[in-house]
N, C-alpha and C positions, 0 to 999 in steps of 0.2 A: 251547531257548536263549532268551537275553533278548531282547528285542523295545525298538527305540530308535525314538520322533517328538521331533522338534523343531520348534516352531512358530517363528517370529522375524514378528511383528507392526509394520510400519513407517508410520506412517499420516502423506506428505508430500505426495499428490498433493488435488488437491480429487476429492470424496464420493469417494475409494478407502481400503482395508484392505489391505496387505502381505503374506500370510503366506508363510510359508516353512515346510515343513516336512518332515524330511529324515527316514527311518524304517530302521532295518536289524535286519535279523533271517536268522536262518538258512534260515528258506526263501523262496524267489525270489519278486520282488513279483508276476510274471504268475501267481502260484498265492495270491495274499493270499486270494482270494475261499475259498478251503480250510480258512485257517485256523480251527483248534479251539478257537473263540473262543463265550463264552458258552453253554457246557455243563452249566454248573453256577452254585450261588450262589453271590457272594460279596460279603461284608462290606468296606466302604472305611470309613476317617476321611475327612475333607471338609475343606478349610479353602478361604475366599475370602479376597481380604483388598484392599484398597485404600490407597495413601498418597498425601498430597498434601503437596507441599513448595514450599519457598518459593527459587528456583534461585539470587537474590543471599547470601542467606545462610545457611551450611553449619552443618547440626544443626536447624533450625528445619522441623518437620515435623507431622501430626497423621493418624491412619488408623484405619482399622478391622479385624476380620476379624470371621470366620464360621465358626465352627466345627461339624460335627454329625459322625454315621453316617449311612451308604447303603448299603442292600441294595440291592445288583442282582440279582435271578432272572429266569433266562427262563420266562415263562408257556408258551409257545409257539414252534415252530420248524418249518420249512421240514425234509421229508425230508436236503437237501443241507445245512441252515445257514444257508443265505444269507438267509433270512427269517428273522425273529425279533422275537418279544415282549417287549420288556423291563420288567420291573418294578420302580419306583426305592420304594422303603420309606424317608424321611426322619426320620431319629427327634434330636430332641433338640439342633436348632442353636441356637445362644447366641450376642447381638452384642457383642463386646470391642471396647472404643474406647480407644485412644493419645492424648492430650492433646500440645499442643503444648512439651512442656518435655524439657529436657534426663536422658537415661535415663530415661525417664517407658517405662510397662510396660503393656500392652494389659488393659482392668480389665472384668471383666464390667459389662453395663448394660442397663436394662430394654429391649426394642426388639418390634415386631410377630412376630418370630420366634418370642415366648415364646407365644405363642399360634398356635402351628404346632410343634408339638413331636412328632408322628406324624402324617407325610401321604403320601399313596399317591399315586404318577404311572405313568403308562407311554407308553414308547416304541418306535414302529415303525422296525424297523433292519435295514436290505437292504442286502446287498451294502456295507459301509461307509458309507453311508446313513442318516440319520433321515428316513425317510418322511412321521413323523407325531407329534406330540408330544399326549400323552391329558391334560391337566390341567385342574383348577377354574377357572374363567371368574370365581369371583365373590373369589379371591384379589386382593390388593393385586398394584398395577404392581411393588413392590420384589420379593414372594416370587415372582412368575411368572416374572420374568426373571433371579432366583436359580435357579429350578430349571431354566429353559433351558439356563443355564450350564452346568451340571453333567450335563446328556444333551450338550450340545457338545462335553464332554470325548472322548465316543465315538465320534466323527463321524470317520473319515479312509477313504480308498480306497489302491487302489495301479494307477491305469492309469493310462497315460498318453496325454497329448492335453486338452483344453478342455472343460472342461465348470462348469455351473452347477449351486451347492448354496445352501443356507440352511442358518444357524444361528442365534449368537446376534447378529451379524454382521450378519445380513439374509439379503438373497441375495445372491452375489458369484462374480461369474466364477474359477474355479478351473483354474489348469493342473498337471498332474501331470508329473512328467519322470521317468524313472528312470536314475538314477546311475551303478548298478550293480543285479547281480542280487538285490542283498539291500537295496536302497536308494536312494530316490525323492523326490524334493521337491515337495513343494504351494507354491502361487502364489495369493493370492487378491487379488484388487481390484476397484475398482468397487463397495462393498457399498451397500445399497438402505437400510440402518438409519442411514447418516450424514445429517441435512440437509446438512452441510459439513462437510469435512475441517478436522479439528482440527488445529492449524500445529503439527506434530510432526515436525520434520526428524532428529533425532535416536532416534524412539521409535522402539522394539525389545521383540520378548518373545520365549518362548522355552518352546516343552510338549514332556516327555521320555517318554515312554510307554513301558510294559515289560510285558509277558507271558509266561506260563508257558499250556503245555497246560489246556484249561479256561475259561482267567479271565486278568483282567488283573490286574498286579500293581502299576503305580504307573502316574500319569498328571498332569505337571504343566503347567501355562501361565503363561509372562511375559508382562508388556506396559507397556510406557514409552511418553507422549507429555510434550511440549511444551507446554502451552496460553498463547501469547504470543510476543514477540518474544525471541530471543537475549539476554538478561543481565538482561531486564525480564519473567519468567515463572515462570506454578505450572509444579511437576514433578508430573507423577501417574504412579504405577506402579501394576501393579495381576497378579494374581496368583490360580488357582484350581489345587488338586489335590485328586488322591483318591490313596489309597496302600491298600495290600490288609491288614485287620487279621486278615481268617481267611475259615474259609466258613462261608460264610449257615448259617440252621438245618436242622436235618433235613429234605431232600427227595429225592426222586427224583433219580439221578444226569444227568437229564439229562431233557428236559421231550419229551413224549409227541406224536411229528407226527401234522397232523390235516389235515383242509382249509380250515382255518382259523382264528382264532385265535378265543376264546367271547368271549361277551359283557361291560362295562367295567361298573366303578362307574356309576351314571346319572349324580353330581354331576360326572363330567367329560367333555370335549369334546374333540375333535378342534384342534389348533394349533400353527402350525408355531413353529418356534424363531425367526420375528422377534423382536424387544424388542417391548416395550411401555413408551410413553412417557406418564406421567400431566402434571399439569401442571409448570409452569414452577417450579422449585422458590426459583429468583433472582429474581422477583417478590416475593417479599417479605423481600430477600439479597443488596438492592444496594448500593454501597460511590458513594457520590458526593464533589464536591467541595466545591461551593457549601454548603451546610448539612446537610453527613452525610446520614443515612436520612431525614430528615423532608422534604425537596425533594422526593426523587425518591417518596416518598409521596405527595405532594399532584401530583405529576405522574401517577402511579400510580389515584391517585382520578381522576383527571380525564377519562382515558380509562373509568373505570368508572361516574361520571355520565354519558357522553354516552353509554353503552349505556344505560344505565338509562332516560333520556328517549326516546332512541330508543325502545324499547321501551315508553313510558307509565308508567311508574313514575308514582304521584300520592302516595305517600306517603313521608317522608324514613328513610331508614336508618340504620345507624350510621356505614356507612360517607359518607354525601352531609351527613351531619351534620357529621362531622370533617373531610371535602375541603372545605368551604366554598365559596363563588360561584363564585369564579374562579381556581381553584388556578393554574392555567397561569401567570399575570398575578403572582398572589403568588410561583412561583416564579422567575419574572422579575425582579420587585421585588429579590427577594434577591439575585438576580446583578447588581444596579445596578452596584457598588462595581468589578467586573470588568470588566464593557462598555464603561463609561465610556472612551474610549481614543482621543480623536481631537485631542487638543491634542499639542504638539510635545514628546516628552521623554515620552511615554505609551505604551502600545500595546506587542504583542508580548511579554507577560508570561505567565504560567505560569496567572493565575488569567483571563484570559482565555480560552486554552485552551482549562481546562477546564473552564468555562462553557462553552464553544460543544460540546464532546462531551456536556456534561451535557443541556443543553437542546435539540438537534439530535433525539432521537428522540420526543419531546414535539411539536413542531413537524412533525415529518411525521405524526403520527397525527391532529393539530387540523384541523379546519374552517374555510371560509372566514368565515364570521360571526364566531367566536371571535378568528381572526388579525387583521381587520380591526378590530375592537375595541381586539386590544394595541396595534395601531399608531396609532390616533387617541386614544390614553390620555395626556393631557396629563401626567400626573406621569412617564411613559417618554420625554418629549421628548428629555433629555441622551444616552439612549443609542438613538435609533430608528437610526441609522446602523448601530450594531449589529445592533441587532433587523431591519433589511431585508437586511443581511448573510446573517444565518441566515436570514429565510426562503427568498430566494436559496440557501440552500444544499439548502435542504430539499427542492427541485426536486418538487414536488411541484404539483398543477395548483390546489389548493386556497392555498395559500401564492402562486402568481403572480399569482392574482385578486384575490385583496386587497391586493397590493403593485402593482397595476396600478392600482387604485381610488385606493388613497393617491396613486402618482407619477404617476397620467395620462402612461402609459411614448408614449403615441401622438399627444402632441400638439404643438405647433409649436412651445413652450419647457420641455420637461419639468426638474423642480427639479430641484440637483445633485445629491440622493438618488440620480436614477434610471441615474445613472454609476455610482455603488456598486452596487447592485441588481443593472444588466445585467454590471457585471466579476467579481461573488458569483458570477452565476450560471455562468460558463463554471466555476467548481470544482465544482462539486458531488459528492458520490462516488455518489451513485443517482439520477440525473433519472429523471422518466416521459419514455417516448417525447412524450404530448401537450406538455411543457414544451420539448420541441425543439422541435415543432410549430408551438408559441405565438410562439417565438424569431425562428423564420422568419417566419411571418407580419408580426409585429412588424417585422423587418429592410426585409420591402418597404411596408409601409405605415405609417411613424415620418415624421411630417412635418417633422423633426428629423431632418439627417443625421449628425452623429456619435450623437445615438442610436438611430438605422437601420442606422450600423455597427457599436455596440456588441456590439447584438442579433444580428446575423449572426455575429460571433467568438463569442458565449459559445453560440449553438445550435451551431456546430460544437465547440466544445470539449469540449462536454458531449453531442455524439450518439454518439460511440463511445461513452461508459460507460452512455449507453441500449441499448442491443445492436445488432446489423449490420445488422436494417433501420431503424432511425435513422439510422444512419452512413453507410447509402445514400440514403436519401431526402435527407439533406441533402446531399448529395455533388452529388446530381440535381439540386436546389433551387440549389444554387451555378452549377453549371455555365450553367444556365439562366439564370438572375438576370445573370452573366457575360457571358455573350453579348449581352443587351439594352443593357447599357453603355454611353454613348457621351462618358464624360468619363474623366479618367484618376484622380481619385481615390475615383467609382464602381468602377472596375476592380481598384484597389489593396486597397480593403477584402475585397473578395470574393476575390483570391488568397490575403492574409493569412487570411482565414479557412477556406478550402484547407488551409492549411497547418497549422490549428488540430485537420483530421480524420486526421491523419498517415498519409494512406493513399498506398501503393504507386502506383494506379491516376490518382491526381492529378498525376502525375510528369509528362507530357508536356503534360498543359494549362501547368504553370507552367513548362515550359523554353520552350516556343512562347513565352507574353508575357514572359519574360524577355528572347526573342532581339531583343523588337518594337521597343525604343528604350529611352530611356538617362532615361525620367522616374520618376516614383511608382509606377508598375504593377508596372514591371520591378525595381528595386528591393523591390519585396511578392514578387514569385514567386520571386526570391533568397530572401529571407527563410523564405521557403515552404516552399521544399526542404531548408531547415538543418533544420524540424522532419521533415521525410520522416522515413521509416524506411528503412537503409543500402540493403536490396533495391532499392529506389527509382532509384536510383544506380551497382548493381552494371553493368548491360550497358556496357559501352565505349564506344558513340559516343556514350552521355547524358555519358559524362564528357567527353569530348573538343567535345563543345556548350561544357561551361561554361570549358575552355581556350580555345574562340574567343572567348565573351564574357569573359576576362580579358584577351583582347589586342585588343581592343574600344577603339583610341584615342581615338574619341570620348566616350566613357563616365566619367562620373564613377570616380576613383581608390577611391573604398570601396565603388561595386558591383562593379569590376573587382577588386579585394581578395577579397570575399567571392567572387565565385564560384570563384579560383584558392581561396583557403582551403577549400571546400566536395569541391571538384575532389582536394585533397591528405586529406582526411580519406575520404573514399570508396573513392578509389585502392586496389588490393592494392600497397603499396608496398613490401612483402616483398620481391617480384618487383623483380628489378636492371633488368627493362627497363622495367617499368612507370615507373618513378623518375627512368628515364632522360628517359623521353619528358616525363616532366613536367617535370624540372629544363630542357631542351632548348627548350620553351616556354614556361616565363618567361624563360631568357634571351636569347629571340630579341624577346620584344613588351613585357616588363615591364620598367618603370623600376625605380629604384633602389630605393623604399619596397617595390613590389611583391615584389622579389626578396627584400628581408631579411623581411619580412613571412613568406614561402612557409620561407625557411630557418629564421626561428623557431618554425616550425608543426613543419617538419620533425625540428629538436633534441628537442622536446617529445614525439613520438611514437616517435622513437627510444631518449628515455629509456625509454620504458616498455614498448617491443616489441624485443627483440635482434635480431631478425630486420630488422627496420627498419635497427638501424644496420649491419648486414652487411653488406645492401644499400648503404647511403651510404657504405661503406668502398672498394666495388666502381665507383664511378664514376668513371670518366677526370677528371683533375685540370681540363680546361679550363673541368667542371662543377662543381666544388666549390673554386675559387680564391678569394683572399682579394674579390676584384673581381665574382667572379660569387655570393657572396654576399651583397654589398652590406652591409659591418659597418657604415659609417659613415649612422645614419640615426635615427629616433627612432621609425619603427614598431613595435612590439612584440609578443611571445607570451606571456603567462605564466602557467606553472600553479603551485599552492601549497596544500599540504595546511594546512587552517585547525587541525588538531588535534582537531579535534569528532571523537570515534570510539565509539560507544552502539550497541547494541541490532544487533551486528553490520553497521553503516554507516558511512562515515568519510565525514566530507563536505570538499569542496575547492575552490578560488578558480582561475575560469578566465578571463582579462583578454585581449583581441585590442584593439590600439590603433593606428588607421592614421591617419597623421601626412600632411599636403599642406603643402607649403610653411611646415613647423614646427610648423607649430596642426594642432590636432587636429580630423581630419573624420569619425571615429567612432571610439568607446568602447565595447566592450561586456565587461562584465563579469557571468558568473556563477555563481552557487552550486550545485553538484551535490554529491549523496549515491551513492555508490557501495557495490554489495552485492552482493558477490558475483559480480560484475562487470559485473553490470546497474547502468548509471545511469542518473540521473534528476534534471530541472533541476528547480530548486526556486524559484529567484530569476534573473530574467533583469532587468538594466538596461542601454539603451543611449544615449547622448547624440549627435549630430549636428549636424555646423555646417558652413555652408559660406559661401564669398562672404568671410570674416573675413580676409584675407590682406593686403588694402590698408586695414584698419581698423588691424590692430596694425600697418604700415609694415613687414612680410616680403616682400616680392615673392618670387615663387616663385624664378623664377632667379636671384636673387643670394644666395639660401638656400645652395644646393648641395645641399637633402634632397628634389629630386623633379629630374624629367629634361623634365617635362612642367603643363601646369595645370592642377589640379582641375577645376577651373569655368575652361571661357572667358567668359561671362559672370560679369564684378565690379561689375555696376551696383548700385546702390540696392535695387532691387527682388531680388537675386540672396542678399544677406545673408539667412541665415535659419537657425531652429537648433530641437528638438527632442527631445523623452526620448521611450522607447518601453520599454514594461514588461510582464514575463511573469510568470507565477505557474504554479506545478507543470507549467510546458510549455507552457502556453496561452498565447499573445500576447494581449496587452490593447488597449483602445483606446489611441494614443500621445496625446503632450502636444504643441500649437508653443508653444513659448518663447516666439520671436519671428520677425516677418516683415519685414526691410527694416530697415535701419540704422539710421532715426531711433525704431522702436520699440526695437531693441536700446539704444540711447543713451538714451531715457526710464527705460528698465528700468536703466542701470547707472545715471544722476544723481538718479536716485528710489531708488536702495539697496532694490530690487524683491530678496526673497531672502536679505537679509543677512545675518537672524535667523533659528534653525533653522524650519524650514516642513515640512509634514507631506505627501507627499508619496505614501505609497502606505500603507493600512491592509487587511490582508488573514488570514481565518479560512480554514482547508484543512480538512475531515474527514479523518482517515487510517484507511482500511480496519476500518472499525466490524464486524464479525461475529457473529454467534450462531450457536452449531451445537449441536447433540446426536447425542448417538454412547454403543452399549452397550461396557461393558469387556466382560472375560475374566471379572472377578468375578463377573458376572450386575448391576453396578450400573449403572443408564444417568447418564452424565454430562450435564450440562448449564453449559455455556459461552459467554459473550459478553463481547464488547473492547469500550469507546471510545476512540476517541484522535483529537483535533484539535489544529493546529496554528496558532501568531497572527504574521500578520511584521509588520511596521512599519517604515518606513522615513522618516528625518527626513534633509532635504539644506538648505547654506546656501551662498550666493557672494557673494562680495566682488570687487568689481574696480576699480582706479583707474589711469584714464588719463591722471591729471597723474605718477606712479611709474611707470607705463607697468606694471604685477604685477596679479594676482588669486591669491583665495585660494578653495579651495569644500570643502565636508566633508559627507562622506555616515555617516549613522548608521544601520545595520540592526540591530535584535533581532527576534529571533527565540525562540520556545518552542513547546515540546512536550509533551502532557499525556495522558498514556493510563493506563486501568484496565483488569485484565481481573478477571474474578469466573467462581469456578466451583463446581458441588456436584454431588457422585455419592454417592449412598448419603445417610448419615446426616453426611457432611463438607461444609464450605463453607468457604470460601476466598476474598481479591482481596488484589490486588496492586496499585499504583499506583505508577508514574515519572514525570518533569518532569526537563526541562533547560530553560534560558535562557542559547544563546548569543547573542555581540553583536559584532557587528564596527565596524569603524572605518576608516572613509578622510578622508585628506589630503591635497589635492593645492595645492600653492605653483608658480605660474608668473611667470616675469618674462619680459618682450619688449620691454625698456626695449634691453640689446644683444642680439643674436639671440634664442635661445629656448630658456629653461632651464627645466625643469619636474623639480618633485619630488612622488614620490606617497610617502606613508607609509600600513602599513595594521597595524592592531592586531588584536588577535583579545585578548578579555578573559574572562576563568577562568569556564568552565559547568561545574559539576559536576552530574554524574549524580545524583538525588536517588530515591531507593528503600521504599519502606514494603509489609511484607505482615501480613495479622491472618490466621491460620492457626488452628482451635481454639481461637478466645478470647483466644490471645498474639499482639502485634503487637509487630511492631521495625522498625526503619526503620536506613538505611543511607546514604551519599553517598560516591560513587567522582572522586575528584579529575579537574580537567581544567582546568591551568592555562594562562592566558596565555602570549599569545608575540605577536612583532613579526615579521611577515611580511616576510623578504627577496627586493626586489623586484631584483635586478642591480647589478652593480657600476655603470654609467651612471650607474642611477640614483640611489646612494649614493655619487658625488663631485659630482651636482646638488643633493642636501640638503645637503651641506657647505659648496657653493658659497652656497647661499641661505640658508643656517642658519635655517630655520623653525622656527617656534615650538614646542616641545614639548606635544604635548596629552593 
């Protein structure tokens, strides 16, 4: 009877391999080890074949295959079978190559193959097993892992339970299951041939295997990956079979048991079916921005002069000829035009981006002497702010010394450079643990306190993405540092930066100086636990802490906000008593803001959980009345989908707005990317004011929009106001606006602001990658991403107090720039995407009669822009994504009416 394997290949996890393989035949898999398998010879056609495609646009593809014949004979066999000699006799493969063009037909072409047109291999094969693979050592990396291939095809078992095998795969954990008695699934993962798991969420393959008494008769393999992000990626499939053309030549029916199997060809060696990986074949098959191939050439030489010195080279090559002096510098040079980006109306552009992916891996391989040169390079003055950006990002210990040289990060006036620097370096996507090291040291020893607290947020920021004893150490470091404290906005920085290590275990240090008083600290360890991670939060009396500190009457109204807001997002609010108990304490200790505050949070989480509003359906009416929601009031919740939807992400506008007696006592607005239903902040901005209540002439009580007063202190000294700013999650250092009345009143009659002002400039790497990994063809693939991101953010305010109105407008751009490139076999491939979205805020307030405030917010058209060069054809593509005007509430769309603000 016929004999069926199914492979299904899925490569999603990191460094793992999928397979699946499902086998049925008429006799029961606990007897496979019987099977009358290689008794004789027999004759296969062969084919391998690879395709790489371009996934934005359909028909656009370029591949290969391989064609030959394969003799298998057993040289030798075990009395039982179970051992066996396999002889592979290769005769005659030929490389056909596909072009990129539409019905274009696989065309013979000269390739290393042709000079392999009769080669002898052999493989040791026990029990379903290759033991041992006999081949030429002195073969190219392509034909050895060709011919691996093709003995993998013969590799499967049938028992079941866990076990470890090698192919062409590596070595990879394999589990067997049996189905039924004729049919059993293989499991493979974890393979040892991946550097890194190729982001193939999608890939799949697929091997059929068929036998007759004797021999095998056919034996195929699929395989599909991904390489990139969803709608911005190569496709490669990839494919090998044998199929039975007849029997071998005249031999013996069946090979003659011995005690062993005689002696081999001398020219070959013992080796197992790992791949074999030669060099980097994208080394000289990169796809860049800045100036095509010739940048990342002299970036490329650059790295291969400093080996060269190192080593003593004294005489120039061709290659140190054509890098010239200072390649690095010259590739810099050409990214001027991009970098530049720190004037108002600049920045967050697509060719910054990609400048900063371009030049980012350049930058961590360079030296501190080198780095230090770019940066005192008087013709790079306009863009050093850049240039300290990146090395900041480069987080490398090389890159901090030279950036510590330039900024003197430790002295008792460090230039405003070393604010950019220390807020770079909390992004980074790969610090060294030393560059946390450095951070912290720097934190207690900056004779300069906001840049002693800089340094302490960006070393926690960046110690988790050094690994988990970084993330302890500085956990350690913190704690310590903490405790010595004896001022309250010593204390404040060091929770904030708690909060920057998003660990579990920090969870009771920041509800303790939360509960401690009502100044700067405790307001940071609020802030603290919003970045926690939900676990943090899960045990019930953590949550039912921050229900006391929301009915906390002494307490400033936006820390008693945030913690009931913090308190409602934690909650299983699913649960009707959960919900109960929460709605039951705001409305026994929360004022009116508080309460509509907790109910806006709660509308918003109900839209999007059904279970949510189940439960809010199920509450007794005295908890959900028009009174005990508190409609009448101007604090706010809102979320709003910006329309940005790429690379399977949609991103979204999240606004919490809590109002004290009319004016706003904080604002926090921000930007998440949501995937898959993982999100992730990307932009956080918040604004704070207090003490302004007797300034615009609200007193609280004759408002009617609080029950109680912000601040009991409204002295002079009480005024005071502040932005606080976050990048991919990490809190920054904040800004004070201003302190005490008569600075805010110099700041409005000096028009401090009026004109846009540049406000935050900030470069992200996103998940830059390199992996290599072998197909099913026998080709090893080789693949690497960059992709960085640029925000920018410009804000302006106007305010007159002879009209008694203000006006302020915040401009964000934002872009995204990423390339992947890849080549397996004799194909190369990249791809490159960019978006530039841009948002817009307006907000018109008048307090001339009570307090009318309109926000408007634009979202203006980012298309997706796509280009792949596949086989020499390149095409390019742009996926629409137009504008829209974000609807913020009815409220607030009869307050622009009322005010009729200016169109912009």
């Amino acid at each position: 009877m016929m004999y069926f394997i199914i492979f299904i290949f899925v490569l999603s996890q990191p460094c793992g391999v999928v397979v699946n393989l499902v086998s049925s035949s008429s006799t029961p898999a606990a007897d496979f080890g019987r099977l009358e398998l290689f008794r004789s010879p027999a004759r296969y056609e062969v084919e391998s074949w690879v395709v790489m495609t371009d996934e934005t646009h359909n028909g656009s593809s370029t591949g290969y295959n391989i064609k030959a014949s394969l003799l298998v004979e057993p040289t030798w066999a075990a009395p039982d079978y179970s051992d066996i000699l396999l002889k592979f006799h290769l005769q005659s493969p030929k490389l056909h190559l596909r072009r990129n063009r539409l019905k274009a037909e696989f065309l013979p072409h000269p390739s290393v193959w042709d000079s392999h047109t009769d080669s002898i291999f052999y493989a040791h094969w026990k029990n379903g097993v290759i033991e041992s693979a006999h081949l030429d050592p002195s073969d190219v990396p392509d034909v050895l892992n060709y011919k691996k291939s093709l003995i993998s095809l013969f590799q499967f078992q049938a028992v079941d339970g866990k076990h470890v095998e090698s192919d062409i795969s590596g070595k990879c954990d394999v589990i067997y299951e049996s189905i039924s008695t004729t049919t059993f699934k293989k499991t493979k993962v974890r393979c040892s041939a991946e550097e890194e798991d190729p982001e193939a969420e999608d890939g799949s393959g697929t091997r059929r295997t068929r036998s007759r008494s004797g021999a095998l008769v056919a034996a195929h393999a699929r395989q599909a990956l991904r390489l990139g992000p969803r709608g911005a990626a190569l496709g490669l499939r990839a494919g090998a079979s044998a199929r039975r053309a007849g029997p071998g030549p005249a031999a013996p029916a069946a090979p003659a048991p011995g005690p062993g199997p005689g002696p081999l060809p001398a020219a070959l060696s013992p080796l197992g079916l790992a791949p074999v990986f030669g060099e980097d074949p994208l080394a000289d098959h990169t796809t860049t921005f800045i100036a095509t191939s010739h940048t990342m050439h002299l970036l490329r030489c650059n790295l291969f002069c400093e080996s060269m010195r190192k080593n003593g080279a004294d005489r120039p090559s061709k290659y140190t000829r054509r890098c010239g002096v200072q390649p690095l510098e010259e590739a810099v040079e050409r990214a001027r035009p991009a970098l530049q980006a720190e004037e108002a109306g600049r920045g967050g552009g697509v060719e910054q981006a990609a400048a900063a992916a371009e030049l980012l891996p350049a930058l961590r391989a360079a030296r501190e002497p080198e780095l230090a040169a770019l940066l005192r390079r008087e013709s790079l003055e306009p863009v050093r702010p850049a240039l300290v950006r990146l090395l900041a990002l480069a987080g490398t210990e090389a890159a901090h010394r030279a950036a510590d040289g330039l900024l003197q990060l430790a002295a008792p006036a460090p230039p405003p450079l070393a604010r950019e620097y220390l807020a770079a370096a909390a992004l980074g996507a790969r610090p060294r643990p030393a560059l946390v090291a450095a951070l912290l040291r720097l934190g207690g020893e900056a004779r300069d306190a906001a840049a002693g607290g800089a340094a302490l947020l960006a070393a926690a920021a960046a110690a988790p993405r050094a690994g988990p004893a970084a993330a302890a150490a500085a956990r350690d470091h913190l704690l310590r540092s903490l405790a010595r404290c004896k001022e309250e906005e010593c204390r404040a920085v060091r929770l904030l930066a708690l909060g920057n290590l998003r660990r579990e275990d920090t969870a009771e240090a920041l509800l303790e100086h939360a509960e401690r008083g009502a100044g700067a600290a405790a307001r940071a360890a609020l802030h603290a636990l919003q970045a926690a991670p939900p676990a943090a939060l899960r045990p019930a009396p953590r949550r039912r802490r921050l229900l006391a500190l929301a009915c906390g009457a002494g307490r400033p109204l936006r820390e008693r906000a945030a913690a009931l807001d913090l308190a409602a997002r934690r909650a299983p609010l699913a649960a009707p008593a959960e919900l109960r108990a929460l709605l039951a304490a705001a409305a026994a200790c929360g004022p009116r803001e508080l309460r509509r505050l907790l109910w806006q949070r709660l509308r918003q989480l109900a839209a999007d959980d059904p279970a949510v509003a189940a439960a809010l359906r199920a509450q007794p009416l005295t908890l959900v009345s028009w009174d005990a929601q508190a409609q009448p009031g101007t604090s706010s919740v809102l979320v709003r989908s910006t329309g940005w939807a790429a690379l399977g992400q949609r991103a979204r506008l999240e606004s919490v707005q809590v109002a004290a007696g009319g004016l706003l006592s904080s604002g926090r607005v921000r930007l998440v990317l949501d995937a898959a239903g993982a999100e992730s902040e990307q932009l956080a901005v918040e604004m704070w004011t207090r003490g302004l209540e007797a300034l615009a002439g609200t007193p609280g009580a004759a408002s009617g929009d609080r029950d109680e007063p912000d601040e009991p202190d409204e002295s002079d000294a009480a005024v005071a106001g502040g932005l606080e700013l976050g990048v991919g999650g990490a809190r920054l250092a904040g800004l004070r606006l201003f302190e005490g009345r008569a600075e805010l009143l110099g700041h409005v009659w000096a028009g401090a602001g009026s004109e846009p002002t540049p406000v935050l400039r900030a470069l992200r790497p996103l998940r830059a990658r390199e992996a290599r990994a072998a197909l099913v063809a026998g080709a090893a693939l080789h693949w690497r991403r960059r992709a960085a991101a640029a925000l920018a953010l410009d804000a302006q305010a106007q305010v007159s107090l002879w009209s008694r109105s203000a006006r302020a407008e915040l401009e964000l751009r934002a872009a995204v720039a990423g390339h992947v490139s890849a080549a397996a076999g004799p194909l190369r491939g990249w791809a490159r995407s960019s978006a530039a979205p841009r948002l817009r805020l307006a907000a018109d307030l008048d307090f001339y009669d009570g307090v009318t405030l309109c926000v408007r917010a634009h979202v203006h058209a980012a298309p997706l822009r796509h280009e792949a060069a596949l086989g020499g054809g390149r095409r390019a593509a742009s996926l629409p994504a137009p504008g829209r005007t974000l609807a913020l509430g009815a409220d607030n769309d009869r307050a622009c009416r009322r005010l009729v603000a200016p169109e912009h």
